[in-house]
Residue, then its C-alpha position, 0 to 999 in steps of 0.5 A: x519486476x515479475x521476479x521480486x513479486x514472485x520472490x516475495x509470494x514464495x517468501x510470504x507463502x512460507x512465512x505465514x506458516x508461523x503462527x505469530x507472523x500470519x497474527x502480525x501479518x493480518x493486522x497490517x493486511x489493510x495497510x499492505x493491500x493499500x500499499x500494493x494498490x498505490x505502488x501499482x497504479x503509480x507504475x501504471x501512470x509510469x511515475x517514479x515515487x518523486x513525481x507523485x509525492x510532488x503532485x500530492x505535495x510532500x517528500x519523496x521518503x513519505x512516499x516511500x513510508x506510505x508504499x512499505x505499507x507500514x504507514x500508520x497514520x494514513x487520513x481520508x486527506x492524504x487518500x484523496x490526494x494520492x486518488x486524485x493524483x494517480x486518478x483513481x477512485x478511494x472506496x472506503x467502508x467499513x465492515x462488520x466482524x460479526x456478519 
């Protein structure tokens, strides 16, 4: 697994030097970083992407969608339930731009 993560950092690491995918890249940067974090604690319970859509009752390709970090549409819900179910604890705030 270590190879794919390094393969992606090496990939994002040039990547970002563009400056229209860094623009498109920080707008998803919240979405990404949750996505990160529920793939990382669903390896660390040593579940595969169906055990955990059937503890949070939906579909294995929910899961999937919710992991690529593409997933628009995440509610408060959903985020609880996916907490609960990986037991973790949902910290979420707001912050401002100006400060």
């Amino acid at each position: 697994m270590k190879t794919k993560t390094k393969d992606f950092d090496s990939l994002l690491k040039k990547e970002i030097k563009d400056k229209n995918f860094k623009l498109e890249y920080d707008a998803l940067a919240n979405e990404f970083t949750l996505a990160k974090e529920i793939i990382k604690l669903r390896k660390k319970r040593h579940l595969t992407q169906k055990d955990l859509a059937l503890k949070i009752g939906t579909s294995q390709p929910a899961i999937a969608r919710i992991e690529s970090g593409n997933y628009r549409n995440l509610s408060l819900s959903l985020i609880n339930k996916l907490a609960k179910a990986l037991d973790a604890e949902p910290v979420i705030h707001l912050k401002s731009k100006n400060i």
